[in-house]
KEKE-3310 file (N, C-alpha, C; in steps of 0.2 Angstrom, whole numbers, plus 5000, padded with zeros to 4 digits):
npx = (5278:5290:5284:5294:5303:5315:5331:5345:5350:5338:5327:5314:5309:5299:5296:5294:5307:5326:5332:5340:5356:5356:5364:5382:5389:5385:5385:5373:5354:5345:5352:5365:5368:5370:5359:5342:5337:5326:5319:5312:5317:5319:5310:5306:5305:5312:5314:5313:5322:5328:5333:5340:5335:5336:5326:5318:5328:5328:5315:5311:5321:5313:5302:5309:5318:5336:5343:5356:5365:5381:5385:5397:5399:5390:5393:5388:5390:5380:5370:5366:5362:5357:5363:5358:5348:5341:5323:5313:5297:5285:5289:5294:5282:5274:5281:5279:5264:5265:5270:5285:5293:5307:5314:5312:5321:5314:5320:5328:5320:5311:5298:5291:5288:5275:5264:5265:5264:5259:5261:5258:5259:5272:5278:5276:5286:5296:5314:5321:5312:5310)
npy = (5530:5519:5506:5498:5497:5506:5519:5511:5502:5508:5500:5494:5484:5470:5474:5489:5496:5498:5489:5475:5467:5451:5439:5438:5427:5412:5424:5432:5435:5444:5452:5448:5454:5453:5455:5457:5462:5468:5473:5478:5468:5455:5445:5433:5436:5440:5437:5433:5432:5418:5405:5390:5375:5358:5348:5358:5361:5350:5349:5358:5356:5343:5351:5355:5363:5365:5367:5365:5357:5361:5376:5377:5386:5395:5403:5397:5390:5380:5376:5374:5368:5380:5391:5406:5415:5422:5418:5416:5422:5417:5403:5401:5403:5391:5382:5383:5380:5366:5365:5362:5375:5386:5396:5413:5429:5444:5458:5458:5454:5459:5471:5469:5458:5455:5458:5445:5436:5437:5447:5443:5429:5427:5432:5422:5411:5419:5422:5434:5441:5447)
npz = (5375:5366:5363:5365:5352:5347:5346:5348:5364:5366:5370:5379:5395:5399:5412:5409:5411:5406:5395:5398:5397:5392:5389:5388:5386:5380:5366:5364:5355:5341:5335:5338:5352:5363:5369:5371:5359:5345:5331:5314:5306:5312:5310:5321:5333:5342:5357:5371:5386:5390:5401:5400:5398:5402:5398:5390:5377:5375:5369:5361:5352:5348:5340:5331:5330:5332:5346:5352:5346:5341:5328:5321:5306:5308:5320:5331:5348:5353:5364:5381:5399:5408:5401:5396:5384:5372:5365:5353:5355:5350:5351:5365:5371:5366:5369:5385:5383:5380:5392:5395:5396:5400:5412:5414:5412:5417:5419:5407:5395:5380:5379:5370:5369:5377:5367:5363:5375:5391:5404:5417:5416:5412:5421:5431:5428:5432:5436:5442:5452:5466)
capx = (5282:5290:5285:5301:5307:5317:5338:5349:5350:5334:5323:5314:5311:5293:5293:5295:5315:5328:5331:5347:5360:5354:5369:5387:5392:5387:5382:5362:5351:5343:5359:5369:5374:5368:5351:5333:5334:5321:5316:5308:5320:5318:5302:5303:5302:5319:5314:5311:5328:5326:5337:5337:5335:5340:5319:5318:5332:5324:5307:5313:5325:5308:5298:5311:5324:5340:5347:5360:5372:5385:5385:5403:5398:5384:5397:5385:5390:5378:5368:5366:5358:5361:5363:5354:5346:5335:5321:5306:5291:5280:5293:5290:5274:5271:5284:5275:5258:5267:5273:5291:5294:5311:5312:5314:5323:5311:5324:5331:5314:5309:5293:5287:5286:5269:5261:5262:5265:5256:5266:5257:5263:5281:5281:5276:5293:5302:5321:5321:5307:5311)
capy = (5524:5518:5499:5492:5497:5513:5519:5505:5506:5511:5497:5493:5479:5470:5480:5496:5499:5498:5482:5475:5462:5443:5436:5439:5418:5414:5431:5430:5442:5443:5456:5444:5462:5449:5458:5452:5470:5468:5479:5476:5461:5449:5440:5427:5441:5436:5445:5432:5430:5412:5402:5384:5369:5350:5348:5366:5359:5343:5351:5365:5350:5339:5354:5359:5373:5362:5372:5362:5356:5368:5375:5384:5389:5401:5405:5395:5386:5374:5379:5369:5368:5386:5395:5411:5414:5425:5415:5419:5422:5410:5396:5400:5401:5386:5375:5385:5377:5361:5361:5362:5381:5390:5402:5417:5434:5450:5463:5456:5450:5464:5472:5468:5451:5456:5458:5438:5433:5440:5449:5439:5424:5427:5431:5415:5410:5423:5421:5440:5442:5447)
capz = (5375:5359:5360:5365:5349:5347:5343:5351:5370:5371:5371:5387:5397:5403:5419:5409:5411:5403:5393:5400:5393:5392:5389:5381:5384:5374:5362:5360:5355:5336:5333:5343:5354:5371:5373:5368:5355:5341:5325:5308:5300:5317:5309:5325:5338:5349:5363:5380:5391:5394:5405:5393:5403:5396:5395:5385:5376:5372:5368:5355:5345:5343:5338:5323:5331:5338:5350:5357:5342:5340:5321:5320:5302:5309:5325:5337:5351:5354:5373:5385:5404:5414:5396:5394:5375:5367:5361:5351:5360:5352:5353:5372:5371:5363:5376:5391:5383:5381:5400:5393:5397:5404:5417:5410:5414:5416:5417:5400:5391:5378:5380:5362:5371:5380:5362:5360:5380:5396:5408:5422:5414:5411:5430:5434:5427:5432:5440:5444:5455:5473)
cpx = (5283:5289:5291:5306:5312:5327:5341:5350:5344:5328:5320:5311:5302:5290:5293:5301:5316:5330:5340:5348:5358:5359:5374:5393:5389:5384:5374:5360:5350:5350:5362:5374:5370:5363:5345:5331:5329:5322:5313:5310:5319:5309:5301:5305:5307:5316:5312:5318:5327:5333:5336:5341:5336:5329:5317:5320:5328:5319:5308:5316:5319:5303:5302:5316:5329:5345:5353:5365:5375:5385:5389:5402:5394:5388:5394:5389:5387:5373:5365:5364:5363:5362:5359:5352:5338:5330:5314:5303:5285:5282:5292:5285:5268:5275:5279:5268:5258:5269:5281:5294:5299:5311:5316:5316:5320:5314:5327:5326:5309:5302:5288:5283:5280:5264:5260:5260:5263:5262:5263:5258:5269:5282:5281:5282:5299:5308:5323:5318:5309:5316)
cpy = (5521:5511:5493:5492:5505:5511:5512:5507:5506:5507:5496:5485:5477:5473:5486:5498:5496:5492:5480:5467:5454:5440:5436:5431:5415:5421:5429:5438:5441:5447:5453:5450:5459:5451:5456:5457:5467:5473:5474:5468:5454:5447:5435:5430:5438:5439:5445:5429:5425:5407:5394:5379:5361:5350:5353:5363:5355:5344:5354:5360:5346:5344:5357:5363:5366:5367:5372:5358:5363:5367:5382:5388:5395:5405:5403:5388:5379:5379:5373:5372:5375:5393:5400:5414:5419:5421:5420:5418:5420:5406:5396:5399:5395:5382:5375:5380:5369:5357:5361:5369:5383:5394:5407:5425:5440:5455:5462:5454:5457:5465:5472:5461:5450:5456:5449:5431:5437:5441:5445:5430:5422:5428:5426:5410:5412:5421:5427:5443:5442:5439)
cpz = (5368:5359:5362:5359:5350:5345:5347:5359:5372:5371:5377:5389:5399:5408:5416:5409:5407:5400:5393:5398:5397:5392:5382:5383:5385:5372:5361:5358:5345:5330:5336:5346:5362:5373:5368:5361:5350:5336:5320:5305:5306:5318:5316:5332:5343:5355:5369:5380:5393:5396:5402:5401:5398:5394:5388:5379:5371:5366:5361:5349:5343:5340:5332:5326:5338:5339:5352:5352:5339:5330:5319:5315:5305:5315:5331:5340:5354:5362:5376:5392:5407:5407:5396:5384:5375:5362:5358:5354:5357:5353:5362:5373:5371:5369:5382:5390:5383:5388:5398:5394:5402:5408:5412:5416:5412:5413:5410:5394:5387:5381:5374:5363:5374:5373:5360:5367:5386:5402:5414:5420:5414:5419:5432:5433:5427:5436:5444:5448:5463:5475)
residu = (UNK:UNK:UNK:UNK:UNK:UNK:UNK:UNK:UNK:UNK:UNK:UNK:UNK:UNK:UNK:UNK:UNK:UNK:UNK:UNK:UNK:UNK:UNK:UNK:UNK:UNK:UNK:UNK:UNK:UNK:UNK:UNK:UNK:UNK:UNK:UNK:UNK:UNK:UNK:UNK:UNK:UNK:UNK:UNK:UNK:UNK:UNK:UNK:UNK:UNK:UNK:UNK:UNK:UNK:UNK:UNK:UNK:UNK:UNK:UNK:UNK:UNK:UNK:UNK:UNK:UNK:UNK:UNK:UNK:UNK:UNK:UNK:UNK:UNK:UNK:UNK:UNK:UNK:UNK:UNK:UNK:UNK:UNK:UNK:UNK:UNK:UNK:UNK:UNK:UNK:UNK:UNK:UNK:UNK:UNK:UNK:UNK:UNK:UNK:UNK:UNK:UNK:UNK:UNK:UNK:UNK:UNK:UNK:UNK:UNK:UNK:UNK:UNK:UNK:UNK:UNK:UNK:UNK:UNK:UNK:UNK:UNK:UNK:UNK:UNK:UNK:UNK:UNK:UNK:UNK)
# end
């Protein structure tokens, strides 16, 4: 197994499969190509499918990263409650720690993401799960 990294397409997903589309409304993803993909240039590790809540929301703008004003220069809309976004997997890590943590989507949550995130943790969040 290549780590979740490899050609385009072929990254894969916490469970082991394929690493499928997070979201293309808005575009996320650190290629904004709607998936959690990853390689060498994305230093903040985009790579957990999280479903942003107004608290999430809240938590990420006091901690430095506003999520939720739109910044047409960069081509972002802004996100808001029900959104799906690829965030970095410590920025999760550290809301989760805070008590401020998104649910997140397995089937879309790289598998690079277990190098900074427990996979028995992420489930405990998961939207995908049975």
């Amino acid at each position: 197994m290549d780590g979740g990294f490899g050609r385009e397409g072929a990254q894969r997903n916490v469970l082991g499969g394929p690493l499928k589309t997070c979201s293309e409304d808005p575009v996320t993803g650190f290629y904004r190509n709607g998936c959690c993909d990853t390689g060498p240039g994305d230093h903040g590790v985009h790579t957990v499918c999280a479903v942003m809540t107004e608290d999430f929301l809240t938590f990420s703008k006091a901690a430095g990263n506003d999520l939720m004003t739109p910044r047409p220069e960069y081509g972002f809309p802004g996100l808001k409650e029900g959104d799906r976004w690829c965030l970095c997997a410590g920025r999760w890590a550290q809301a989760e720690e805070a008590g401020h943590a998104p649910k997140v989507v397995l089937a879309s949550t790289n598998m690079v993401t277990l190098g900074i995130v427990s996979l028995e943790l992420l489930k405990q969040y998961a939207i995908d799960l049975n």
